[in-house]
C-alpha positions in Angstrom: 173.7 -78.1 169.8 170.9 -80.6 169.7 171.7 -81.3 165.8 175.9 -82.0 166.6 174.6 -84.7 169.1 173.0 -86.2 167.2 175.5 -86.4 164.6 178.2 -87.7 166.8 175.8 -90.1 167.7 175.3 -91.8 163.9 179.2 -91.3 163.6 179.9 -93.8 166.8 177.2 -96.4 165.3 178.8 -96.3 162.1 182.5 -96.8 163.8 180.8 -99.6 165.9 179.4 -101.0 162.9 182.6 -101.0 161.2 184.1 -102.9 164.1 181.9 -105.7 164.1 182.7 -106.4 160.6 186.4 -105.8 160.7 189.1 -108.5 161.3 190.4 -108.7 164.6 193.2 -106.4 164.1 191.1 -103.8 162.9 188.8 -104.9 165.9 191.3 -103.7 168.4 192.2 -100.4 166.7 188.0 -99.8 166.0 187.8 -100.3 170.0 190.4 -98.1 170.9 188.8 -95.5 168.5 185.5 -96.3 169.8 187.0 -95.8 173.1 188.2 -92.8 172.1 184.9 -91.5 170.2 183.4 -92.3 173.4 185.8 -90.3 175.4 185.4 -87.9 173.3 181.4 -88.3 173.3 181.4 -87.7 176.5 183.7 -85.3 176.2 181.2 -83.3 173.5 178.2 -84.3 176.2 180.2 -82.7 178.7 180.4 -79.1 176.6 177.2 -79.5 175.4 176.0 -79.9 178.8 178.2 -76.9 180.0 177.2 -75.2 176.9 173.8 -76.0 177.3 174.0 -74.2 180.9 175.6 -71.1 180.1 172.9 -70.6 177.1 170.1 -70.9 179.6 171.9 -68.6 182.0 172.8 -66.7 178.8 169.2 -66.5 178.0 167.7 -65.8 181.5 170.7 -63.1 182.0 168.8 -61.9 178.7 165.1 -62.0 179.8 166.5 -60.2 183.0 168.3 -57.6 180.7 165.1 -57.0 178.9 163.1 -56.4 181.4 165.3 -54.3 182.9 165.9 -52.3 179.4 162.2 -52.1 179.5 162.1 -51.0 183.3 164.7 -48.1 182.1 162.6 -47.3 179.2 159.5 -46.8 181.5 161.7 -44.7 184.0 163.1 -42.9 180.7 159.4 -42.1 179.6 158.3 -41.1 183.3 161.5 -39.1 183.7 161.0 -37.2 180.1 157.1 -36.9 181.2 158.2 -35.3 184.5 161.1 -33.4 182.8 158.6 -31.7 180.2 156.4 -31.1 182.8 158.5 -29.7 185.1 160.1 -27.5 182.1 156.8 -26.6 181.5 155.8 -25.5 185.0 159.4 -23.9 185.0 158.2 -22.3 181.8 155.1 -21.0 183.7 156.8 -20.6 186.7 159.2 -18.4 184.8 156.6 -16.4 183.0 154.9 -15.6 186.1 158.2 -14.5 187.9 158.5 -12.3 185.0 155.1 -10.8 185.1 155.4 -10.0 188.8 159.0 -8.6 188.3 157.3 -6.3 185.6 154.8 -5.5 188.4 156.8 -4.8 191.3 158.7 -2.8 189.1 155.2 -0.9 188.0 154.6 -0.4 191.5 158.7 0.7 193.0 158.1 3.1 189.6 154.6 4.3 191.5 156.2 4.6 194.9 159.0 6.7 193.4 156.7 8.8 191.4 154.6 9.4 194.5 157.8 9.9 197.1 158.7 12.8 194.8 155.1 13.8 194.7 155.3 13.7 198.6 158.6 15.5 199.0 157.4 18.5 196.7 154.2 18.7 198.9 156.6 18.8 202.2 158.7 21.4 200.6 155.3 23.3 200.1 154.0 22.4 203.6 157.4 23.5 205.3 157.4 26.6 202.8 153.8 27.5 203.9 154.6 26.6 207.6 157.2 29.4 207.8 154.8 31.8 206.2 151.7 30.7 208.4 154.2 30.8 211.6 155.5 34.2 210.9 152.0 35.1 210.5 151.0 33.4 213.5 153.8 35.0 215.6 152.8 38.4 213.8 149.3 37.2 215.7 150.6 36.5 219.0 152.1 39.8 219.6 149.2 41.8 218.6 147.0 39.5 220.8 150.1 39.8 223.4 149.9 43.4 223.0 146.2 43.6 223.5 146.0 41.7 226.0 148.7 43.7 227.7 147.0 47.0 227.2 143.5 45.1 228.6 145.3 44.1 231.9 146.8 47.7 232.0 143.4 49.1 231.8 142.0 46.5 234.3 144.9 47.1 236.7 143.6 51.1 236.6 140.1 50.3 236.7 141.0 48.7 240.0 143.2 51.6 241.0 140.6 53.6 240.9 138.0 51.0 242.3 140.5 50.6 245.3 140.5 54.3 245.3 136.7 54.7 245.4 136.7 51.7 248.1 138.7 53.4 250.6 136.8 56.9 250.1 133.4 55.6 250.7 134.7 53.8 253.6 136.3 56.7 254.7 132.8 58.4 254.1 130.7 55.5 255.8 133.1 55.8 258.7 133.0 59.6 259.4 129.2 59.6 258.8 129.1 56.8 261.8 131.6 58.3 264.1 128.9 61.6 263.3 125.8 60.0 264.5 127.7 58.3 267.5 128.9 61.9 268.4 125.1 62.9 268.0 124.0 60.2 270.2 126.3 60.5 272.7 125.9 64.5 272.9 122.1 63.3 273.2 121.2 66.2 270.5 118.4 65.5 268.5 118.7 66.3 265.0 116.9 68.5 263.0 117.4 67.9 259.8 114.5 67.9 257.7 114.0 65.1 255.0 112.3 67.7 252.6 115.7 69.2 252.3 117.2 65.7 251.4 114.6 64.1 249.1 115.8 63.1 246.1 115.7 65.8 242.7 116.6 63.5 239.8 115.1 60.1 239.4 117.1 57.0 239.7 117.3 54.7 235.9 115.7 51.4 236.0 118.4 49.3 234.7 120.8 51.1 237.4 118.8 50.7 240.6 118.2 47.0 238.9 121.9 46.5 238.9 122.3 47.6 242.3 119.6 45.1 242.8 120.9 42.3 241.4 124.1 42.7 243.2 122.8 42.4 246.2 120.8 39.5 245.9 123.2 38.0 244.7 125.3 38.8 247.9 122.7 37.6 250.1 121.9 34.5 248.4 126.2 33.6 248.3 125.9 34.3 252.1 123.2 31.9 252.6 124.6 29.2 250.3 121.3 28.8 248.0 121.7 28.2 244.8 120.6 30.6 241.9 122.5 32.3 238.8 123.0 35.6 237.9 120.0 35.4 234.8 117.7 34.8 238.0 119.1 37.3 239.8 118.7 40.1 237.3 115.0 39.0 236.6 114.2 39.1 240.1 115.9 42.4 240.7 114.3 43.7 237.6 110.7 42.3 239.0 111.7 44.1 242.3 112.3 47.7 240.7 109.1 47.2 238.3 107.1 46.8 241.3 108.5 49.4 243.4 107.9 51.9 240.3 104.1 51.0 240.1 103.1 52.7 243.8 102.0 55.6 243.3 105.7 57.7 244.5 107.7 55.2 242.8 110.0 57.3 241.7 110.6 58.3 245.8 110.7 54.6 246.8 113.0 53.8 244.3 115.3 56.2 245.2 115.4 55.1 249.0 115.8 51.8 248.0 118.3 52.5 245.9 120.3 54.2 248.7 120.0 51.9 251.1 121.2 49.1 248.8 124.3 51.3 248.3 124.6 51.9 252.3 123.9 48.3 252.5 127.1 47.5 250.2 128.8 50.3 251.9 128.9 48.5 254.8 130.7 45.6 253.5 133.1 47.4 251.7 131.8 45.9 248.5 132.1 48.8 245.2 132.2 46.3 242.7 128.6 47.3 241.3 128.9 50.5 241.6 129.0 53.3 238.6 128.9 56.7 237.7 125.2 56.8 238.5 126.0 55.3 241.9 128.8 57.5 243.1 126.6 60.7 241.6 123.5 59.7 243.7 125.2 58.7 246.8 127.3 62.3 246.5 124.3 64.3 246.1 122.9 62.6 248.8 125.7 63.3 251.2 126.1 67.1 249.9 121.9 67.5 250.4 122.7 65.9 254.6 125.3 68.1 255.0 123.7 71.7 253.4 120.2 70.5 255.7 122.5 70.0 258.6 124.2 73.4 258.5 120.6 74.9 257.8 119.2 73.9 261.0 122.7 74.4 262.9 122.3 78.4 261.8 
């Protein structure tokens, strides 16, 4: 643009050059055309002013374009950075989805395995548990049974022990209402306690027994405390000593007796056994044959 100026330029110093020289005719056409190449000069100026503008927009538009093409190639490279990054953590992302698909499906394959394993072993439990209850049941009526036939034989053992109850009270109250009859009569008797003394010896462990029971009553009466281990030892200690006197045996025997009267008098049997009812009948048959002797 520069370059055409300056060309119109030596073309309107030519024309006014050829207008000073020219005759006056030509003077008037040279000004009209220099008139003219001046409108049109300015005309030119004008365009190459406007020109001139829209290149240096032209050119700033460009500069702004650039740096604009190289903003979007920067975004380009940090999107294509991010995008092969994020591929690649999609890559790894994938690869580990994939490994712990593979795993939980190791492990839903273990917990099927074992759920059969554990529904075979509850077959075998429920299969045993019919077998172990039928056994069991089996069990429970032969204990039932047992136990049945052991309160049977309790329930006649205290028959008979009601039985034996009510006959030596029966005996303990004729033998009183025979001494009150004796007293009141005001006879003496005349028995004679040679013809009662005792022919068989009493066992140890039986008059200990007898013993033992009745310290054991007397110490419930008196509220002291005490178990039957102590009892027994004591009572045991009690018949050793009695058996050390020289008629032992004879002591003994009383003792033993009286004990019996003693739980007589109560009403309480419970200790008693086939050595007790057996001494306290031969003593009883002995009173009465000595009391018939010295009545004849």
């Amino acid at each position: 643009m520069a370059m055409a100026f300056e060309a119109l330029e030596a073309r309107a110093r030519r024309a006014r050059e050829r207008e000073t020289g020219s005759s006056s005719s030509d003077g008037e056409r040279a000004r009209a055309n220099a008139s003219e190449a001046t409108r049109r000069l300015e005309e030119l100026e004008d365009r190459l002013r406007s020109a001139t503008t829209t290149l240096r927009a032209t050119h700033e538009e460009l500069e702004r374009e650039r740096k604009r093409c190289a903003e979007l190639d920067a975004a380009l490279a940090r999107a294509r950075d991010s995008t092969t990054a994020a591929f690649g953590e999609k890559i790894q992302t994938t690869r580990e989805l994939a490994e712990a698909v593979a795993a939980l499906e190791g492990e839903k394959a273990d917990a099927m395995h074992e759920r059969a394993r554990l529904l075979e072993r509850m077959d075998a439990l429920e299969r045993d548990g019919v077998v172990d209850g039928a056994v069991m049941n089996e069990n429970l009526r032969i204990e039932l049974a047992n136990e049945r036939a052991k309160r049977g034989d309790l329930e006649e053992a205290l028959t008979d022990l009601k039985l034996a109850s009510d006959a030596s009270m029966e005996l303990s109250v004729a033998l009183r209402q025979e001494v009150e009859a004796l007293r009141s009569s005001g006879a003496q008797p005349s028995v004679s306690l040679i013809n009662i003394e005792p022919t068989d010896e009493i066992p140890p462990r039986a008059a200990s027994a007898i013993e033992a029971h009745l310290i054991w009553r007397r110490r419930d009466a008196r509220n002291e405390p005490g178990d039957a281990s102590s009892d027994w030892v004591k009572a045991e200690s009690i018949v050793t000593d009695r058996l050390a006197r020289a008629d032992g045996a004879r002591v003994v025997y009383w003792a033993y007796l009286n004990a019996l009267a003693e739980l007589l008098r109560v009403g309480d049997v419970a200790a008693f056994d086939q050595t007790s009812w057996r001494a306290l009948g031969d003593f009883v048959a002995r009173v009465l044959a000595a009391s018939r002797a010295s009545s004849s």
